[in-house]
N, CA, C and O atoms as CSV, one atom per row, in Angstrom:
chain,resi,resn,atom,element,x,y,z
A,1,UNK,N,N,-0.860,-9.945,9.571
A,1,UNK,CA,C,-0.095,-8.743,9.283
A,1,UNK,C,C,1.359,-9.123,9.026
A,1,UNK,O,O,1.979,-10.007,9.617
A,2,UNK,N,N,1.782,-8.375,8.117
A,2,UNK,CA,C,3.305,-8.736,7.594
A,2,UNK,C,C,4.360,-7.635,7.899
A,2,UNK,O,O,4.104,-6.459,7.642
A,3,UNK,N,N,5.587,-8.027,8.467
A,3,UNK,CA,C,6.170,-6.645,8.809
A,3,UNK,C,C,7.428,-6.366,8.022
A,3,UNK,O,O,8.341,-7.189,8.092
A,4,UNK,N,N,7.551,-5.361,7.333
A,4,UNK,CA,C,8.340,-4.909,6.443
A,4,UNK,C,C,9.409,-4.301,7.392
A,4,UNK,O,O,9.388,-3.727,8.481
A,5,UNK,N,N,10.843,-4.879,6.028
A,5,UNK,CA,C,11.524,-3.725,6.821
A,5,UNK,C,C,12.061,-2.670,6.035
A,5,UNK,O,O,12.440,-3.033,4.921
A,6,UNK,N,N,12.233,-1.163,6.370
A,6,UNK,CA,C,12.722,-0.193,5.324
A,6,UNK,C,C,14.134,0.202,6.005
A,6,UNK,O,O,14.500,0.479,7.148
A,7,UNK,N,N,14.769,0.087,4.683
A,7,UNK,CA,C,16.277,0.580,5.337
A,7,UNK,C,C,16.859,1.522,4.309
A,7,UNK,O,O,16.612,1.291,3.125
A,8,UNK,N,N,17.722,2.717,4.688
A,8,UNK,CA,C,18.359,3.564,3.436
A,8,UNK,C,C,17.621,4.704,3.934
A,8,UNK,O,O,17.301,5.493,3.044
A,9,UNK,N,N,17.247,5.025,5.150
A,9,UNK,CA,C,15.756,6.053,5.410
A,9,UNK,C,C,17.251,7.235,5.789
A,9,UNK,O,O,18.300,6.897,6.337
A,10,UNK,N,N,16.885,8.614,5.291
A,10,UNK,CA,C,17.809,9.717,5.339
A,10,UNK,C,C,17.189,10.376,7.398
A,10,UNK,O,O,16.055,10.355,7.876
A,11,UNK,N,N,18.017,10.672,7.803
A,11,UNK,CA,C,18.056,10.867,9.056
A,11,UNK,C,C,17.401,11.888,9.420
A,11,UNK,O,O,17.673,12.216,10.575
A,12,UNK,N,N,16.350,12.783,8.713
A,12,UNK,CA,C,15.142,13.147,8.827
A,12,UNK,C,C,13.948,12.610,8.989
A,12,UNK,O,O,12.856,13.156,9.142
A,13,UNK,N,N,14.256,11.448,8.942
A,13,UNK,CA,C,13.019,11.034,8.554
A,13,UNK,C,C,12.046,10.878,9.725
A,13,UNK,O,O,12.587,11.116,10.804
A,14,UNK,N,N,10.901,10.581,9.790
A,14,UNK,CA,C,9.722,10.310,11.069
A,14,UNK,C,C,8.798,9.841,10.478
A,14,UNK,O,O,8.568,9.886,9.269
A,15,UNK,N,N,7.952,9.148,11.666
A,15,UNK,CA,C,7.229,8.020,11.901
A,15,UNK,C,C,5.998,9.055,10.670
A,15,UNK,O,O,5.630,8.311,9.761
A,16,UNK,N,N,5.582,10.050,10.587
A,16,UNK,CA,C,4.749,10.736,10.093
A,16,UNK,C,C,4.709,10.869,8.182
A,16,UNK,O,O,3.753,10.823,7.409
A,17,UNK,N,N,6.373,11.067,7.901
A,17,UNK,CA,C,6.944,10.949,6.427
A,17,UNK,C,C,6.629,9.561,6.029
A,17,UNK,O,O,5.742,9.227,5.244
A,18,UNK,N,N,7.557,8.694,6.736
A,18,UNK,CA,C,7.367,6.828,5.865
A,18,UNK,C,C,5.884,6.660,6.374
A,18,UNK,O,O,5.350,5.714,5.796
A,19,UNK,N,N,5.280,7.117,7.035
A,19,UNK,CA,C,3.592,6.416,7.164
A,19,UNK,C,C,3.253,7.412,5.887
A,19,UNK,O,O,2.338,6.836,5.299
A,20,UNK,N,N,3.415,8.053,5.518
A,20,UNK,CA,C,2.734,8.706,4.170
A,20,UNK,C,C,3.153,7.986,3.343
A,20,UNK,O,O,2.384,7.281,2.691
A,21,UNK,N,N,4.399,7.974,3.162
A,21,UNK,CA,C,4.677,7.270,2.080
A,21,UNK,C,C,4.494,5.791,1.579
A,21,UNK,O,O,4.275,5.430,0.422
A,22,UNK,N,N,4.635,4.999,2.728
A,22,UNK,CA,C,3.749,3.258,2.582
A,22,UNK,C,C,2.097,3.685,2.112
A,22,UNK,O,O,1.489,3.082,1.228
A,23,UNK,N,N,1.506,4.898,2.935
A,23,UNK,CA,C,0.217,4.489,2.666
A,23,UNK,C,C,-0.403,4.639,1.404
A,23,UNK,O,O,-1.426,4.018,1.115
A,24,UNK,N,N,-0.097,5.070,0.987
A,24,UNK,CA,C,0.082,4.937,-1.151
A,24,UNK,C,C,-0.185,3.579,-0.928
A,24,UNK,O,O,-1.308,3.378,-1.390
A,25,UNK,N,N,0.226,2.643,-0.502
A,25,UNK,CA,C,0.225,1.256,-0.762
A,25,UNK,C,C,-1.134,0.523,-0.321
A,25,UNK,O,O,-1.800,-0.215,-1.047
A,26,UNK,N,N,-1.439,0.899,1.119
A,26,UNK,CA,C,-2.289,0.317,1.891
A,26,UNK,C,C,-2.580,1.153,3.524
A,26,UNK,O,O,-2.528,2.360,3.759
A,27,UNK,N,N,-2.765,0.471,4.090
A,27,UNK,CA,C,-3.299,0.858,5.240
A,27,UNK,C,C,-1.956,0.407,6.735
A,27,UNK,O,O,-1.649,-0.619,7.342
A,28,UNK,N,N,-1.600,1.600,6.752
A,28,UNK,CA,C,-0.101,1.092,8.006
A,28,UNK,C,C,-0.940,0.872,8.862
A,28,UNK,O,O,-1.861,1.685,8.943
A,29,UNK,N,N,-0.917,-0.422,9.895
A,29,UNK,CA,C,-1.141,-0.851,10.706
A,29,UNK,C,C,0.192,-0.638,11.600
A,29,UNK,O,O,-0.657,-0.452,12.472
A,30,UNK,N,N,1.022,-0.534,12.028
A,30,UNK,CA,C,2.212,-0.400,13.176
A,30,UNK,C,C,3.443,0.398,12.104
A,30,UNK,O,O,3.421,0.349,10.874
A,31,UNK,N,N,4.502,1.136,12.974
A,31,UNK,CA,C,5.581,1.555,12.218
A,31,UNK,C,C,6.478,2.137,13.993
A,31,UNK,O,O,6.170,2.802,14.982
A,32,UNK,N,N,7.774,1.288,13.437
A,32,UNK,CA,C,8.432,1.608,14.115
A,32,UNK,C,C,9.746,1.972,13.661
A,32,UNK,O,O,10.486,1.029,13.380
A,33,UNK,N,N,10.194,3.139,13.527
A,33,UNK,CA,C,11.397,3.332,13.401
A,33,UNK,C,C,12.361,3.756,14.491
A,33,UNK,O,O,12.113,4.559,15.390
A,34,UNK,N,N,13.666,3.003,14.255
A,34,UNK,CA,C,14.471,3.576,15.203
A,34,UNK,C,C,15.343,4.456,14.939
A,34,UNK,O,O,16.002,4.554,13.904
A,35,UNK,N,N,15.377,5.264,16.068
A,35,UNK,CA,C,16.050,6.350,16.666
A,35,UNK,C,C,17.539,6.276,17.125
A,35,UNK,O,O,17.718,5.306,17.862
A,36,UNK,N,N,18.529,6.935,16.927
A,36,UNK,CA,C,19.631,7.188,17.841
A,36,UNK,C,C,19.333,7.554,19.149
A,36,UNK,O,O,18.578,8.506,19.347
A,37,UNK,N,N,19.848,6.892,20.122
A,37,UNK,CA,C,19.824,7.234,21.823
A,37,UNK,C,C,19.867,9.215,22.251
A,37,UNK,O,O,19.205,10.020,22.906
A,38,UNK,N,N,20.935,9.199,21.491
A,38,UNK,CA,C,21.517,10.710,22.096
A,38,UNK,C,C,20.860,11.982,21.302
A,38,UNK,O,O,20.524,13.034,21.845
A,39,UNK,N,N,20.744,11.685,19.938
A,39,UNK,CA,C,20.032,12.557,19.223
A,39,UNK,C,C,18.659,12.715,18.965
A,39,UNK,O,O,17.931,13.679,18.724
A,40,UNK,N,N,18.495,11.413,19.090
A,40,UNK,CA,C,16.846,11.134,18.715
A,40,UNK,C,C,16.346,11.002,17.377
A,40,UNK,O,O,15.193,10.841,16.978
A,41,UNK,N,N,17.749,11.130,16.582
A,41,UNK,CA,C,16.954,11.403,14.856
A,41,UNK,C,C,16.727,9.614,14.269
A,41,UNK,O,O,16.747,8.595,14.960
A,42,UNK,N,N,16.603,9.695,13.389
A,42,UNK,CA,C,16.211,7.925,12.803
A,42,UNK,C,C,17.840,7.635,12.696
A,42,UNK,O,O,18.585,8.588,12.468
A,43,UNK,N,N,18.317,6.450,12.847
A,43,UNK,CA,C,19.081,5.703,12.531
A,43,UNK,C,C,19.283,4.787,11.291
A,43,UNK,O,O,20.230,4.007,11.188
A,44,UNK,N,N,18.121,4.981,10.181
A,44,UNK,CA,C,17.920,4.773,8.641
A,44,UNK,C,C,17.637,3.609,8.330
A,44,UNK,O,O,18.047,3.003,7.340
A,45,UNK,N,N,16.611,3.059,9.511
A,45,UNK,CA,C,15.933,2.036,9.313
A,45,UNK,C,C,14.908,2.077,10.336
A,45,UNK,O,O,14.951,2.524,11.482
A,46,UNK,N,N,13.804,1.415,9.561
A,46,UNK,CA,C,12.601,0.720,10.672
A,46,UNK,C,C,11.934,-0.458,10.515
A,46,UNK,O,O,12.448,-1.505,10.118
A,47,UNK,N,N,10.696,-0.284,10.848
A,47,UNK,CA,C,9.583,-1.825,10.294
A,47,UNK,C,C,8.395,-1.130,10.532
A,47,UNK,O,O,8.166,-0.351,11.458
A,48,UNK,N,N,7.662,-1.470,9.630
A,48,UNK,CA,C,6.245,-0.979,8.860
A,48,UNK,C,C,5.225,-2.142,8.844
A,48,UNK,O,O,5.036,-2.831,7.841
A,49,UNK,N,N,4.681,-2.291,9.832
A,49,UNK,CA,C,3.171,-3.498,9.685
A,49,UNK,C,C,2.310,-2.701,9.028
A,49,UNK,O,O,1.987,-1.530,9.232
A,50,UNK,N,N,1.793,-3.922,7.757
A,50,UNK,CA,C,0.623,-3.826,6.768
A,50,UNK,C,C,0.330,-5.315,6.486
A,50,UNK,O,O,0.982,-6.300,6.830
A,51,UNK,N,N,-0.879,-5.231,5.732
A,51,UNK,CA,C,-1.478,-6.929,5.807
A,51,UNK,C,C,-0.739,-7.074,4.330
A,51,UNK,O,O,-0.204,-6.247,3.591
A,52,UNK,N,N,-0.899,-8.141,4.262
A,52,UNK,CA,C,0.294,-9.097,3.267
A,52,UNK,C,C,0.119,-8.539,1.956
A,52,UNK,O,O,1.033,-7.851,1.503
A,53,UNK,N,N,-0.935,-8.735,1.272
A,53,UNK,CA,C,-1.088,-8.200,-0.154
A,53,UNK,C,C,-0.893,-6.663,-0.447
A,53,UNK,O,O,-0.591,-6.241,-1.564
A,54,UNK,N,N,-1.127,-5.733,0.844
A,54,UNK,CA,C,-0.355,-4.491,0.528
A,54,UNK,C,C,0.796,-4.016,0.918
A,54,UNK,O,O,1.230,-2.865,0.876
A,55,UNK,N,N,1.449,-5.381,1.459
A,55,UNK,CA,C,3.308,-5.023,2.054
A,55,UNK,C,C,3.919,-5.438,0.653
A,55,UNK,O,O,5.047,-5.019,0.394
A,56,UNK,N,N,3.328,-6.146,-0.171
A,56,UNK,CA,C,3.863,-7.109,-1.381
A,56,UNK,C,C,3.744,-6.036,-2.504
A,56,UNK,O,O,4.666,-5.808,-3.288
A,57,UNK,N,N,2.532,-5.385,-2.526
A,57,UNK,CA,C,2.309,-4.130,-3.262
A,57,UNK,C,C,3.698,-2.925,-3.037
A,57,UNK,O,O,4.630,-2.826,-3.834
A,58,UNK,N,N,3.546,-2.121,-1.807
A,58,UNK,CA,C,4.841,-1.352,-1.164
A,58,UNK,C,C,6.182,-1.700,-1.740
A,58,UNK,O,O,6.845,-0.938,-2.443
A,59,UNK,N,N,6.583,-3.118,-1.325
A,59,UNK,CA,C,7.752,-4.042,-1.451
A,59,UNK,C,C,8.019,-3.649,-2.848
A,59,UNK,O,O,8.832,-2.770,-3.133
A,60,UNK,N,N,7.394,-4.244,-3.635
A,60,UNK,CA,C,7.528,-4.138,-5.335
A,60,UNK,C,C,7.596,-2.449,-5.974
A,60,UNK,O,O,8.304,-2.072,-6.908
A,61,UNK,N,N,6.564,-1.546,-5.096
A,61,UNK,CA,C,6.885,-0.256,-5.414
A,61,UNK,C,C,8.310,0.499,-5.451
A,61,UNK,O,O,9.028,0.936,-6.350
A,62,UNK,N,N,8.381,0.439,-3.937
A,62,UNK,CA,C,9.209,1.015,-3.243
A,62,UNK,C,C,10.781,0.914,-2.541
A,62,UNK,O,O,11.385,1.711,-1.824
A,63,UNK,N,N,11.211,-0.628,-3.161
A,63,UNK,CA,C,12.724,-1.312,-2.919
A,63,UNK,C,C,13.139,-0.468,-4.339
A,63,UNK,O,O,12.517,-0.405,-5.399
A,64,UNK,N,N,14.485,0.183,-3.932
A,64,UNK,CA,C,15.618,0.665,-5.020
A,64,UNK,C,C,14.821,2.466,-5.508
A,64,UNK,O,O,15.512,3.381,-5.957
A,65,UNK,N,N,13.492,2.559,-5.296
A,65,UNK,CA,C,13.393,3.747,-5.494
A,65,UNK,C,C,13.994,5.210,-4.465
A,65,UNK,O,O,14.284,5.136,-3.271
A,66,UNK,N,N,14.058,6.415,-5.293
A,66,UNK,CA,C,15.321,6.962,-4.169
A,66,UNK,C,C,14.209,8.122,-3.701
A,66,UNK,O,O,13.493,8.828,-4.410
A,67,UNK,N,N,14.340,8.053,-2.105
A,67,UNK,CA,C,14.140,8.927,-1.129
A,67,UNK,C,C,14.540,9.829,-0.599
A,67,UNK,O,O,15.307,9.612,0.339
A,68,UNK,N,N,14.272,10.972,-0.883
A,68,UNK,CA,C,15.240,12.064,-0.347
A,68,UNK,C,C,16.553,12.182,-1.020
A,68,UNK,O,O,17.386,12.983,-0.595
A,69,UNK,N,N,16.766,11.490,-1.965
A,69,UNK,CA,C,18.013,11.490,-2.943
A,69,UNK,C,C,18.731,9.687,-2.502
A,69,UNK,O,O,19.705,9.368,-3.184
A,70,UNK,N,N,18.390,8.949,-1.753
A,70,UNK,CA,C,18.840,7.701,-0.926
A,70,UNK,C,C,18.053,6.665,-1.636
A,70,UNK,O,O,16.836,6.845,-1.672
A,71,UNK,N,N,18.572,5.547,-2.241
A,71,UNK,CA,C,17.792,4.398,-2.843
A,71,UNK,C,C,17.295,3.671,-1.589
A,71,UNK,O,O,18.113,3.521,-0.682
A,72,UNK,N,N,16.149,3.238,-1.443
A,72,UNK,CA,C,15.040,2.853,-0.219
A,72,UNK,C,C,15.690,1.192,-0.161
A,72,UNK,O,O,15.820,0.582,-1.222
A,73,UNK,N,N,15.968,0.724,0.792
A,73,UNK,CA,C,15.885,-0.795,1.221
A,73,UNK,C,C,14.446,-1.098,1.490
A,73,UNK,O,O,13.935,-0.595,2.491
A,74,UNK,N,N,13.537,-2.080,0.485
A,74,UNK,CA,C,12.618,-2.293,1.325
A,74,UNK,C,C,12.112,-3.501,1.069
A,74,UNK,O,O,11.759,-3.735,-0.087
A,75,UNK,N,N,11.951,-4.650,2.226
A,75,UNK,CA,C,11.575,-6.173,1.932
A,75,UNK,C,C,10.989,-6.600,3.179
A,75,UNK,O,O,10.985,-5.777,4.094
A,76,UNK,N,N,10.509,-7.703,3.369
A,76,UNK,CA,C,9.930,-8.306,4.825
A,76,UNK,C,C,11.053,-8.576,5.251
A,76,UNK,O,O,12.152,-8.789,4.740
A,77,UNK,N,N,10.453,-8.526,6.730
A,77,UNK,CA,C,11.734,-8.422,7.493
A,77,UNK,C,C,12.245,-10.334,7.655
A,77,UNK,O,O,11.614,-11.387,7.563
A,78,UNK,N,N,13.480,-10.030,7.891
A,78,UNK,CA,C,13.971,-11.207,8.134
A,78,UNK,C,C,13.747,-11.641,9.479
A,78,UNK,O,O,13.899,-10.971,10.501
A,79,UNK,N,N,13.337,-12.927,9.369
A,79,UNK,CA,C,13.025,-13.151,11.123
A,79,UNK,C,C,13.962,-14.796,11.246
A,79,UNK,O,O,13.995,-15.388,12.324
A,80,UNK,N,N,14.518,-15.240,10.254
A,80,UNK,CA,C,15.901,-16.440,10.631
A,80,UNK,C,C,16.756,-16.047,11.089
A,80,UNK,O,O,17.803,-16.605,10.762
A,81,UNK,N,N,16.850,-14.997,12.000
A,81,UNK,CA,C,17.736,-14.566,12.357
A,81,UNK,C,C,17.771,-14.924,13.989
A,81,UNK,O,O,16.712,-14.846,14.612
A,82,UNK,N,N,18.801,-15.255,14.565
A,82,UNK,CA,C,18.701,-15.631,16.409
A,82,UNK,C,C,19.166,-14.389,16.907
A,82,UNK,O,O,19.560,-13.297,16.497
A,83,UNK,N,N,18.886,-15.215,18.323
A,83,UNK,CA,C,19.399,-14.023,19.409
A,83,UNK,C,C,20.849,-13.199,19.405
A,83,UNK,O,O,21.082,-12.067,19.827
A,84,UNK,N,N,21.662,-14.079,18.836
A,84,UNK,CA,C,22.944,-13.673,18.988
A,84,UNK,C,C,23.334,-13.198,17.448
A,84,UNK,O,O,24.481,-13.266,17.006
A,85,UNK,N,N,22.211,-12.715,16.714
A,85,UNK,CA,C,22.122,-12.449,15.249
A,85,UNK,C,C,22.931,-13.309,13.919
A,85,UNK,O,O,23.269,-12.863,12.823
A,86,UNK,N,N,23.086,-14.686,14.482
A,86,UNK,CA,C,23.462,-15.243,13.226
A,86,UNK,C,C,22.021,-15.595,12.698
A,86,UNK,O,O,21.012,-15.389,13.372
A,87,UNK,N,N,22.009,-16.186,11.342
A,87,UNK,CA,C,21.706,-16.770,10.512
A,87,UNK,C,C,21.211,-18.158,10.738
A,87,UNK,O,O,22.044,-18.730,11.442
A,88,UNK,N,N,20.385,-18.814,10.495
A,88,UNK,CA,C,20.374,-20.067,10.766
A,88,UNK,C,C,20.455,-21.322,9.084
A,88,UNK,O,O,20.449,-22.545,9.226
């Protein structure tokens, strides 16, 4: 399983909207988006597990197309990234 990440998500959004909308692609296996602490609404990003050939499908759909009026961030997630969030 490959985990995508979507970013640019309008602060409506829920786990229920982007699982519709990936599943055009394939079959969501996990989706987590995060939330603001105090409000609870999305914070305009998450990560979306799907198996590889339909995150690659999604990916190619759905990066730069606009959501809710918002152009979508969407690519595998970066994982060179450390604890202390540099870069390696």
């Amino acid at each position: 399983m490959k985990r995508i990440f979507v970013g640019n998500l309008p602060s409506e959004a829920t786990e229920e909207t982007v699982q519709a909308l990936f599943s055009e692609y394939g079959k969501v296996r996990s989706i987590q988006l995060i939330s603001d602490i105090f409000s609870g609404k999305c914070r305009g990003f998450g990560f979306i597990g799907m198996e590889g050939h339909e995150a690659r499908a999604a990916i190619a759909a759905l990066d730069g197309n606009l959501y809710c009026g918002k152009p979508l961030k969407v690519k595998f997630e970066d994982t060179t990234a450390g604890k202390n969030g540099r870069r390696h």
